[in-house]
N, CA and C of each residue as an Amber inpcrd file, in Angstrom:
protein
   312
  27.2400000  42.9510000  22.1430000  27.5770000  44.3580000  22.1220000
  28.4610000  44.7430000  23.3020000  27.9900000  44.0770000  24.3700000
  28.9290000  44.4000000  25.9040000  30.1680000  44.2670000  25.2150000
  30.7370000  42.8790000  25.0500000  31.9220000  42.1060000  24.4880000
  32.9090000  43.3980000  23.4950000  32.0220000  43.7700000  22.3640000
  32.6070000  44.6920000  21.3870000  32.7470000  46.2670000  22.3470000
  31.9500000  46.4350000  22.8530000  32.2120000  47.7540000  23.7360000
  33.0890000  47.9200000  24.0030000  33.2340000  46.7670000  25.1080000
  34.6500000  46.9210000  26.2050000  35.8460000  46.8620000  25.5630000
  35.8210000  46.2500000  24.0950000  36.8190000  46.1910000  23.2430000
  37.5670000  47.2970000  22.9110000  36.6360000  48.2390000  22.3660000
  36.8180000  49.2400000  22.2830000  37.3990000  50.2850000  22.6240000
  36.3810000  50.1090000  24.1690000  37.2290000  51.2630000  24.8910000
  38.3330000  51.4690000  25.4620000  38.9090000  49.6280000  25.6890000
  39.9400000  49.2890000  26.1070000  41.1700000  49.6440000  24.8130000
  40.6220000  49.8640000  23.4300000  41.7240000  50.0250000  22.4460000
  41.6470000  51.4940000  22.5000000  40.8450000  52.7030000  22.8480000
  40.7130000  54.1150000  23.2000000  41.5470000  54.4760000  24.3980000
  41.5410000  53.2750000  25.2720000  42.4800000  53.4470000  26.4380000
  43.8350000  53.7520000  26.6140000  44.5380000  52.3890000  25.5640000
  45.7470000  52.4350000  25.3000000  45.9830000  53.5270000  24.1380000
  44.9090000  54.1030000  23.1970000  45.5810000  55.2960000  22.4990000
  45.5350000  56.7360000  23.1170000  45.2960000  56.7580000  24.4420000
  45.1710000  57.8480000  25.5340000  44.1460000  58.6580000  25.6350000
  42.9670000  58.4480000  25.0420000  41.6780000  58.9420000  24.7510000
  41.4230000  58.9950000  26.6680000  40.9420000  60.2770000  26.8000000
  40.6730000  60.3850000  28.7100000  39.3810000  59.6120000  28.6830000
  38.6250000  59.7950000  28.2300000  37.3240000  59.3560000  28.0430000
  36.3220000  58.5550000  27.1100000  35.7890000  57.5570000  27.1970000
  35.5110000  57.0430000  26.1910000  33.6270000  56.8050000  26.4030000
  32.6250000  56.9650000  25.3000000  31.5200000  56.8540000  26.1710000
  31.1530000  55.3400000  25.2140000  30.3500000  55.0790000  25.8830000
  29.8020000  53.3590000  24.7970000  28.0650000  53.5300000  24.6080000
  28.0990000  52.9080000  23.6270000  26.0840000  52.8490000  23.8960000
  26.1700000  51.6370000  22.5780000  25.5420000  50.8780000  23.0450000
  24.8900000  49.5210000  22.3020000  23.3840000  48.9690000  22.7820000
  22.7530000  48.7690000  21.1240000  21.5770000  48.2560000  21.5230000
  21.3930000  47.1140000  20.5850000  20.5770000  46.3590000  20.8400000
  20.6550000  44.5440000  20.2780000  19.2670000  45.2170000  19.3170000
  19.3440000  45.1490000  18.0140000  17.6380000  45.9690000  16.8680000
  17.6160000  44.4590000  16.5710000  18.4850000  43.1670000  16.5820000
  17.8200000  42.5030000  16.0990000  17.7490000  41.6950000  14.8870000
  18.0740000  42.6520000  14.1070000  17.6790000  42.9500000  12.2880000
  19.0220000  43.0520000  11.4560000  19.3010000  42.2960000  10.4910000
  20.3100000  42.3780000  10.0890000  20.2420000  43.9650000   8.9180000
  19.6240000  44.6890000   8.4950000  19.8010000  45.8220000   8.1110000
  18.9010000  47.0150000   9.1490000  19.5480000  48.5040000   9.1830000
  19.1450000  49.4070000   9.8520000  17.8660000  49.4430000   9.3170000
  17.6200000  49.3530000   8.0100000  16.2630000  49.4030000   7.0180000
  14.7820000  48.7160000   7.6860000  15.5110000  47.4090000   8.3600000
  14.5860000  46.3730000   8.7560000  14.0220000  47.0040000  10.3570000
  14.3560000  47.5780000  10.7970000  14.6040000  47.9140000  12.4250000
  13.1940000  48.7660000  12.4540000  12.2490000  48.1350000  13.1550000
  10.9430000  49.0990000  13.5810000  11.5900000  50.6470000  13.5410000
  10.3690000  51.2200000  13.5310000  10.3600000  52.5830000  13.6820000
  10.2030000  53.1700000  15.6000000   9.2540000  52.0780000  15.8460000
   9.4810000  52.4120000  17.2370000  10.9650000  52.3970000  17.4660000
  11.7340000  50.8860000  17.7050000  12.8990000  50.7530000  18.0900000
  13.8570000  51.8400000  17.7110000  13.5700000  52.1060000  16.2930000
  14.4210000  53.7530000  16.1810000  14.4780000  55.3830000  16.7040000
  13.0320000  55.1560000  17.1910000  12.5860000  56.1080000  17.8760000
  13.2560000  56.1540000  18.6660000  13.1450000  55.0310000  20.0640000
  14.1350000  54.4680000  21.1610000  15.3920000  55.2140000  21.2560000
  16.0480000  54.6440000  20.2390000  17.5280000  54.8620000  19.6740000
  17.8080000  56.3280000  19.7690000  17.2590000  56.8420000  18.7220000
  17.3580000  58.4880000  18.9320000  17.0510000  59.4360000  20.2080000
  16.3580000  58.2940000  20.7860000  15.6730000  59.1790000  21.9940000
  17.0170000  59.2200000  22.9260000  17.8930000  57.9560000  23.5480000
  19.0830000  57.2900000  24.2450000  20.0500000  58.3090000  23.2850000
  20.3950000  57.9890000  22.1680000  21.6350000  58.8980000  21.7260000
  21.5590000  60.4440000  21.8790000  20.3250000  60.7990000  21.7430000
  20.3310000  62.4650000  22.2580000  20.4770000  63.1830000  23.5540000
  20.0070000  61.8930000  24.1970000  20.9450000  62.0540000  25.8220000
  22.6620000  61.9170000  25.8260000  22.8280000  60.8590000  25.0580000
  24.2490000  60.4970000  25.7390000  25.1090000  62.0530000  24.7130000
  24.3900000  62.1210000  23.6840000  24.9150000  63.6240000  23.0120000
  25.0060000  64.7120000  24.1430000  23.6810000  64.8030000  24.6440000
  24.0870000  66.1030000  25.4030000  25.0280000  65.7180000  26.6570000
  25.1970000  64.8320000  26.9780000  25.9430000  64.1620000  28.1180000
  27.7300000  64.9300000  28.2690000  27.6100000  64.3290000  26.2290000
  29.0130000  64.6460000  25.8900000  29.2390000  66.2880000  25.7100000
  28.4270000  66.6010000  25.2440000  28.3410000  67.9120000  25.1180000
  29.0650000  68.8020000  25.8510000  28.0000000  68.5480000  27.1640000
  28.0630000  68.8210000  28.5210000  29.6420000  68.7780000  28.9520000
  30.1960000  68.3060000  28.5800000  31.5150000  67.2290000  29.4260000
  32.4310000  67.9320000  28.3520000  32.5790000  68.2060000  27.4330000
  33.6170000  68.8750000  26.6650000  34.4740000  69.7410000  27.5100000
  35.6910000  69.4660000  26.8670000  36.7170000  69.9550000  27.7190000
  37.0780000  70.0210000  28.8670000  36.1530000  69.1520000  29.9610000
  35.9920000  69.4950000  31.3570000  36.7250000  67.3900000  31.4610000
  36.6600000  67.5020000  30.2880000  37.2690000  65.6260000  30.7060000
  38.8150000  65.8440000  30.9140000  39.2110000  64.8430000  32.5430000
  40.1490000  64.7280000  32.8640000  40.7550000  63.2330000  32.6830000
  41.8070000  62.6730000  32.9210000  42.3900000  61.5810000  32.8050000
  42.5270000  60.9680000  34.2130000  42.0210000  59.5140000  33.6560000
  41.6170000  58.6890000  35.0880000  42.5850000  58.2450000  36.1460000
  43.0650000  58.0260000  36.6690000  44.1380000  57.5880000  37.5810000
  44.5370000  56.2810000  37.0720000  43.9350000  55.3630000  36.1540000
  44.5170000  54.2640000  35.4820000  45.0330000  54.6230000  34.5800000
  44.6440000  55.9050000  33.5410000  45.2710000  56.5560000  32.5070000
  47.0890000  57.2670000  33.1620000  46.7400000  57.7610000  33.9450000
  47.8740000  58.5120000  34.8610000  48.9280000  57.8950000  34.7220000
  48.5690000  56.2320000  35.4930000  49.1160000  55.4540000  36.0940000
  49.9110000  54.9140000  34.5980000  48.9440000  54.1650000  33.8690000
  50.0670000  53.6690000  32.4640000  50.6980000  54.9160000  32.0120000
  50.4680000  55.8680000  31.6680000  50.9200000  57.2900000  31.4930000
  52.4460000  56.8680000  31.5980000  52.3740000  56.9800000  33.1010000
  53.8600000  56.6470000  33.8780000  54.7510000  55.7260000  33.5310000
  54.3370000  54.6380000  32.8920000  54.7810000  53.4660000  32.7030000
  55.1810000  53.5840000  31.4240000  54.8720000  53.9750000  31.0130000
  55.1480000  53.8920000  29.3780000  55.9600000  55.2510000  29.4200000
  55.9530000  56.0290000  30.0990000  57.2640000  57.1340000  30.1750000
  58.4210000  56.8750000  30.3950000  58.2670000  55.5190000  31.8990000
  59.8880000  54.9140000  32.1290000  60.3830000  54.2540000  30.8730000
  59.6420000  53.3650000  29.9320000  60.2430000  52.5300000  29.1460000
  60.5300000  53.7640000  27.5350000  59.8480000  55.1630000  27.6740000
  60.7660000  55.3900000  26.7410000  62.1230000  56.5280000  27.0320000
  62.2570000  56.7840000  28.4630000  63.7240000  57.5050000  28.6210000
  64.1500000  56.1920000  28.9300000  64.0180000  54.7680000  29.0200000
  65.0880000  54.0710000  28.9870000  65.9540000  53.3580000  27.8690000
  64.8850000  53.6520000  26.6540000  65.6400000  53.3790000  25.3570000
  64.5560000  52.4290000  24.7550000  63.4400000  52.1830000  24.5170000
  62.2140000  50.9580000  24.4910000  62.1180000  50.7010000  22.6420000
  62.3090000  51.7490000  22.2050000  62.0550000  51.9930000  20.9770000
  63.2000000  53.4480000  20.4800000  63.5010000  53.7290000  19.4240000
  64.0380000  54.7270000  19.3510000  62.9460000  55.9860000  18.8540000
  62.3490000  55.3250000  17.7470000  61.0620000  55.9510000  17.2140000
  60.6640000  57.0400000  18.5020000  59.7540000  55.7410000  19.1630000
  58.9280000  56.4200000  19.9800000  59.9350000  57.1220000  21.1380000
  61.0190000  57.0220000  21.6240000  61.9960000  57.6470000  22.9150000
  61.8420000  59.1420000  21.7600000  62.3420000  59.2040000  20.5580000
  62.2300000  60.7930000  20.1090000  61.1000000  61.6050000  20.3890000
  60.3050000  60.6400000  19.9190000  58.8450000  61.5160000  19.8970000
  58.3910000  61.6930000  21.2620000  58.7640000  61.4320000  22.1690000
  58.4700000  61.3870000  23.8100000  58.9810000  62.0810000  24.0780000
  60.7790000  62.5920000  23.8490000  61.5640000  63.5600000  24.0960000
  60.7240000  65.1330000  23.2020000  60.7140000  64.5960000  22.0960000
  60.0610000  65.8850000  21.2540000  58.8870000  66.5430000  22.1330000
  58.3190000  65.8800000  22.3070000  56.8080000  66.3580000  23.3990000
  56.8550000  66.8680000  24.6290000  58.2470000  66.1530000  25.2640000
  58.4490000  66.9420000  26.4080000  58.0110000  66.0250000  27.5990000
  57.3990000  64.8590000  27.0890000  56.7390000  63.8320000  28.0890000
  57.5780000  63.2430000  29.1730000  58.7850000  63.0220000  28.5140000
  59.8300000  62.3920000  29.1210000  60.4020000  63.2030000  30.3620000
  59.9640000  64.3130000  30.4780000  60.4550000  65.3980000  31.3670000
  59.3100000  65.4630000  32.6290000  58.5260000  66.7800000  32.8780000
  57.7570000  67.1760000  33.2290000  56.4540000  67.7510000  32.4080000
  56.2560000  67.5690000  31.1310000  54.7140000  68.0650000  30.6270000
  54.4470000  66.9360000  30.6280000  52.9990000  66.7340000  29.9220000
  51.9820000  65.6450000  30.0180000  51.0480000  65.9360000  28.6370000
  50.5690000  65.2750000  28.4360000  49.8410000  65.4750000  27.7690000
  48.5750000  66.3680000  27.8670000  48.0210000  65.7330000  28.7620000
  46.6610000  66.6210000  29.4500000  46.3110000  67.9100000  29.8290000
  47.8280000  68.4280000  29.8600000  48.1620000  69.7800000  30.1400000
  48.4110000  70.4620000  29.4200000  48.2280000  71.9520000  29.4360000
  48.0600000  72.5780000  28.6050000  50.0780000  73.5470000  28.7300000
C-alpha cells in the first residue's frame, strides 16, 4: 500500500493537485465482504478523522514550495516553445506571465 500511495500522490503532484492526503490499510481479504466487522469498524473510525482533517483544510490548502518550484519549470519550457498545444494554453491562462494558478 506504501508503494501504491506514493504512486499516487506523486501522479497528483505532477497534475498540480496542492495537496494530496493517502490512507491505506492491509484487511487482508481478497473481498471487502470477507473483512471482519471489527477491522471495518477500524476503517471507518481512521477515515472519519482523515474526513474531518480534509474538511477542516478546505480552501485553506496552499502549494508546497516543490509544487512552486516545478510550477516554474514547466513555465520556462512553455514560453520557450516545448509544445505548441500546451505554450497556448499557458499563454491562454496567463501562466506564462504573472498569474498562477493558485491565485485567485
Amino acid at each position: 500500500m506504501k508503494s501504491t500511495n506514493r504512486d499516487m500522490a506523486h501522479s497528483t503532484f505532477f497534475w498540480g493537485v496542492a495537496r494530496t492526503y493517502r490512507f491505506g490499510v492491509a484487511v487482508m481479504e481478497t473481498s471487502w465482504e470477507k473483512v471482519s466487522a471489527k477491522k471495518k469498524a477500524a476503517i471507518d473510525k481512521k477515515l472519519a478523522r482523515l474526513a474531518q482533517k480534509i474538511v477542516k483544510n478546505q480552501g485553506y490548502v496552499k502549494p508546497s514550495f516543490q509544487t512552486k518550484a516545478f510550477f516554474a519549470l514547466m513555465r520556462q519550457f512553455n514560453k520557450r516553445g516545448w509544445n505548441e498545444v500546451d505554450m497556448a494554453y499557458w499563454k491562454e491562462k496567463g501562466w506564462t506571465e504573472k498569474k498562477r494558478p493558485w491565485k485567485s
